[in-house]
N, C-alpha and C positions, 0 to 999 in steps of 0.2 A: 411902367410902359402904358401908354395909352394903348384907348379901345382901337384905333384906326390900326396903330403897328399890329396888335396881336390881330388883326383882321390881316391882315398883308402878311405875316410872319404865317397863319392858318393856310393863306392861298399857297404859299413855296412849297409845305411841306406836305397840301393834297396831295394826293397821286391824280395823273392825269395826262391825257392823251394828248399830244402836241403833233400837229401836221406840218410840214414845209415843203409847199409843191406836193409830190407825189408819194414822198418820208415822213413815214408816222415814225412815233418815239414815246415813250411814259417818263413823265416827270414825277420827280419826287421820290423815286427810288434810290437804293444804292448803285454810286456807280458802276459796281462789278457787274451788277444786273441789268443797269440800263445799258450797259457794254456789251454784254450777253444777246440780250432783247433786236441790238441793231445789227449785230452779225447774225441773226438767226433769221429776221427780216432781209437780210443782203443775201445769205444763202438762197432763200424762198425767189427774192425776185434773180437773181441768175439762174434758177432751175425753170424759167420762165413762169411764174406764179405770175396772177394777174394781180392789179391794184386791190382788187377786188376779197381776192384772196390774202392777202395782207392785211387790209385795212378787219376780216375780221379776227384773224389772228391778235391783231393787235387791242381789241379789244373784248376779247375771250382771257386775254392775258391783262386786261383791264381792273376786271370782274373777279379775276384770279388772284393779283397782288394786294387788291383792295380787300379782300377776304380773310388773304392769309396775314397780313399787316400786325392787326394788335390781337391775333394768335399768340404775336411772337413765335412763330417757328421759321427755322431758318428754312432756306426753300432747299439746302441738298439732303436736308432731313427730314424732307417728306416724305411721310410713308402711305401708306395701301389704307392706316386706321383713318389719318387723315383726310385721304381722299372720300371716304363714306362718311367724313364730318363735314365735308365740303357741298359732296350731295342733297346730305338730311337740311343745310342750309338754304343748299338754291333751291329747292323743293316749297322752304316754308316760303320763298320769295315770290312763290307759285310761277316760277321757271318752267320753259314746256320742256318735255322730254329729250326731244331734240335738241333744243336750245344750250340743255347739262350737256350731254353727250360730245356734243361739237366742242364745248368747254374741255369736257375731258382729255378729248383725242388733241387739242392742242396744247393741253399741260403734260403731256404723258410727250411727244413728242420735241418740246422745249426742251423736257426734262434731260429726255437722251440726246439732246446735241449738246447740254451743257456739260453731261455730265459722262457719257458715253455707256449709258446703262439704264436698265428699266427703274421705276421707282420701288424703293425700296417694300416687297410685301406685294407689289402689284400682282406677281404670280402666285398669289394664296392657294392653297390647297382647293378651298370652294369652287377658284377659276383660273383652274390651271389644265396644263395637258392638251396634249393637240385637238382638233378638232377638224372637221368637215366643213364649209358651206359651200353652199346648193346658188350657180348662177344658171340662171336663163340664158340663153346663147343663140346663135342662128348658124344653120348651113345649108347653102341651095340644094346639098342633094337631100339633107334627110328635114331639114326645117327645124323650130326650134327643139332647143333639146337640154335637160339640165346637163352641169360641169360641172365637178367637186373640185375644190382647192383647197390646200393644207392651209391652216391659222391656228391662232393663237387665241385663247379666249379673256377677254380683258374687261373690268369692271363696266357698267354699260347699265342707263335707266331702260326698261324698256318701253317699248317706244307704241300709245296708241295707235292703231289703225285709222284715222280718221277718214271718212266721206269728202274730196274737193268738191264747193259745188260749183258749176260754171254760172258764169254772167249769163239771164235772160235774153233772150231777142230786144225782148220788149224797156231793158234795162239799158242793154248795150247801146238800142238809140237814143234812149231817154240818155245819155253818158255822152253820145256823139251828138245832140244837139246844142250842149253848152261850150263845146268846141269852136273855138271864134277862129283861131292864124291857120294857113295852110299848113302852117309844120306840125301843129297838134294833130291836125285832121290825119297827116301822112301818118303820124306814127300811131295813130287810133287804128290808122288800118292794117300797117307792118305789122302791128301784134296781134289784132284777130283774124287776121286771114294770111299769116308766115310762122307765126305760131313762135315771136325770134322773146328770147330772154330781154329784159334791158339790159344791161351790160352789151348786149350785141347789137340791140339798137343805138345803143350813146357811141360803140366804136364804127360803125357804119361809116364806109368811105366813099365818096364819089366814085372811084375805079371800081369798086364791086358793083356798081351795078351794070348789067349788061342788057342795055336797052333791047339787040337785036337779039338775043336769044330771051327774053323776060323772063332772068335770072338775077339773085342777086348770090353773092359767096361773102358765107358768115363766117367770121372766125368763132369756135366757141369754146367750152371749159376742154381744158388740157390744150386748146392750140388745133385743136381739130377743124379742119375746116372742112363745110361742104358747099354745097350749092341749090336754092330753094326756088324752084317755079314762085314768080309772082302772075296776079293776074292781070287781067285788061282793067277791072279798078284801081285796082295797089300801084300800079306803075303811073298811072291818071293821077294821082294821089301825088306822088313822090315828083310828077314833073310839071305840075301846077305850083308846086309849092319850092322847086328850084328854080324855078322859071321869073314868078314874079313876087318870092317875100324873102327867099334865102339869101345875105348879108352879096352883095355882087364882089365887094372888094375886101372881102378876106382869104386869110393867106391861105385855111385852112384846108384841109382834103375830108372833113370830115363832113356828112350828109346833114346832119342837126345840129345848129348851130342854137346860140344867145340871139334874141332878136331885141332887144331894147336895155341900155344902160351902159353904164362903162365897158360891162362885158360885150358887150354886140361883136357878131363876128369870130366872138371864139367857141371852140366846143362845148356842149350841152354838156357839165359835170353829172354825175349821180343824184349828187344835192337835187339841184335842179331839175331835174328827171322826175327825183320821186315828189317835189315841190308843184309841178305840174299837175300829179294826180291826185295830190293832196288837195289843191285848189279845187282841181274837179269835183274831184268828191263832195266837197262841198255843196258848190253850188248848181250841180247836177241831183245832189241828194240818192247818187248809186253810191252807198255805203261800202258796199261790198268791189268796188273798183278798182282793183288794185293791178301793176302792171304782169304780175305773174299769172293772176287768175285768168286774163287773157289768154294767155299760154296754156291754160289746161283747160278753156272753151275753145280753143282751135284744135286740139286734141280729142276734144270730146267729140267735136261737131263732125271731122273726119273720120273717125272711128265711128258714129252713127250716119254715116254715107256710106260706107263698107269699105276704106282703107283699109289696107290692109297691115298688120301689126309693124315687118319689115320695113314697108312702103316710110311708115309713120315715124317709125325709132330715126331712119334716117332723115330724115325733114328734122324733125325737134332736137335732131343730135344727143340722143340720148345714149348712154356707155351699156346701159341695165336694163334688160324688160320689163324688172319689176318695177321700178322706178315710170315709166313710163307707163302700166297699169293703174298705178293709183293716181292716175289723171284721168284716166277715162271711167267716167263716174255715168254711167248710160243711165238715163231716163228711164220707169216703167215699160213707158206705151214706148221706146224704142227694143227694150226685150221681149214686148209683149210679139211687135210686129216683124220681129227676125222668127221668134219661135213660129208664129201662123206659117210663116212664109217655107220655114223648113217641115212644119207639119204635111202641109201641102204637097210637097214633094217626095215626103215619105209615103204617105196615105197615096198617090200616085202610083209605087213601086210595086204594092201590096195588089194595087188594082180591087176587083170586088169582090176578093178570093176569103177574105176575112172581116169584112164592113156588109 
């Protein structure tokens, strides 16, 4: 056999992620699994999972078959020992926290629609038995307040606290000046001053926006949808850039389009999306650019204007307060000058009875 077949023979039998349209699929498996893999993927999108949602399933389960491969273990005789050999792995791959976890929770969930059962061992003794967690919740008459709800405790890295830090003033313009098409500009501004996911900027539709109310309605994770004040810039923004560079004769409804190549005219993929910021980044030299970080500088920047937590969770459409806390990452001299301010007000109360 020549070098070139055993090069082509090596390609067939990678494992590996194939897309078609909107259908991801892994090649190179057995077919009972790649069988498996695309009814678990068809379940997910009829329970309306987003593309988004899939596409990391799909390579969570990537990461996973490629792992367990020249184990040699069959995948219904995966147990709980394995699963902590799969950890000590992605760990040495220096895997973040998160990153395992998310892994986890979609091989533990694969596992029970193949097989209609937890993995074997996954209830060890070390982490088993019911447990508590503690949500943050809201109600207008008593305000937030924790929940307890019954679960299951299930192997799990734990997971650092880390610091978000947001994009400077001084960064964010230096990022908005290498900004050349109107549609860049629009979406530089949707995200730091709507505070929207991408995923929710790429599905943005011309109907949602509602010019006479200066509103736009996001659909966001789970299908939720709400509705987000824009301002007198942001809308300036979005009708400069539909006016005179957005594609005139395409068929599409959506707000960001392709503006140059074969594509012209159709909607802005993910690719694409994060390809934009990758350029940025670049040749802006704001390292730190990314379209999420946006989203927890409009969070920040709101929350040091004195939104209020309620006001906020709904705008950013967030399910958890906590989740929404470790966005807001306040500056010193923003703690410094809430505390003077309530100093003041207390030392006020007191009057000169104790001062």
């Amino acid at each position: 056999m020549t070098l070139l077949h055993r090069l082509k023979n090596n390609m067939k039998n990678k494992i590996a992620v194939l897309k078609n349209g909107n259908h991801y699929s892994i090649r190179g498996l057995p077919p009972r699994v790649s069988s498996d893999i695309d009814s678990f993927l068809n379940l997910c999108s009829a329970r309306g999972f987003s593309e988004r949602t899939s596409r990391a399933y799909i390579f969570d389960l990537l990461s996973f078959f490629r792992w367990l491969q020249p184990k040699k273990i069959s995948f219904k005789k995966f147990t709980f020992k394995n699963k902590v050999e799969f950890i000590s792995d992605q760990k040495k791959l220096q895997m973040a926290a998160q990153s395992i976890n998310r892994r986890l929770n979609t091989i533990d969930q694969f596992y029970r629609f193949c097989f209609g059962k937890n993995i074997q061992g996954n209830t060890d003794i070390a982490y088993s038995g019911k447990r508590y967690d503690t949500f943050l919740t809201y109600d207008s008459s008593i305000g937030i307040h924790p929940i307890k709800r019954k679960s299951y405790k299930t192997l799990k890295v734990k997971e650092t606290q880390k610091l978000i830090i947001p994009i400077e003033s001084k960064d964010a313009a230096k990022f908005f000046k290498s900004l050349i098409t109107k549609r860049d500009i629009a979406i530089f501004n949707i995200m730091l001053f709507c505070g929207l996911r991408s995923c929710e900027v790429i599905s943005l539709k011309i109907e949602n926006i509602n010019w006479l109310n200066s509103t736009i309605l996001v659909m966001g994770k789970g299908g939720r949808e709400r509705h987000i004040p824009i301002s007198a810039e942001v809308e300036k923004s979005l009708k400069i850039y539909i006016d005179t560079e957005r594609p005139a004769l395409s068929k599409s409804n959506h707000v960001f389009l392709v503006l140059k190549g074969k594509n012209r005219g159709m909607p802005l993929t993910a690719e694409g999306f994060r390809a934009i910021f990758r350029y940025k980044r670049a040749t802006s030299g704001v390292k730190n650019a990314n379209p999420h970080r946006f989203r927890h500088t409009f969070a920040r920047n709101m929350a040091a204007c004195g939104m209020s937590l309620p006001v906020l969770q709904k705008i950013t459409g967030h399910h958890d307060f906590r989740t929404l806390l470790k966005y807001i990452n306040l500056a010193q001299i923003d703690v410094k000058k809430d505390f003077t301010k309530c100093m003041k007000e207390i030392e006020k109360s007191y009057g000169k009875s104790i001062f």
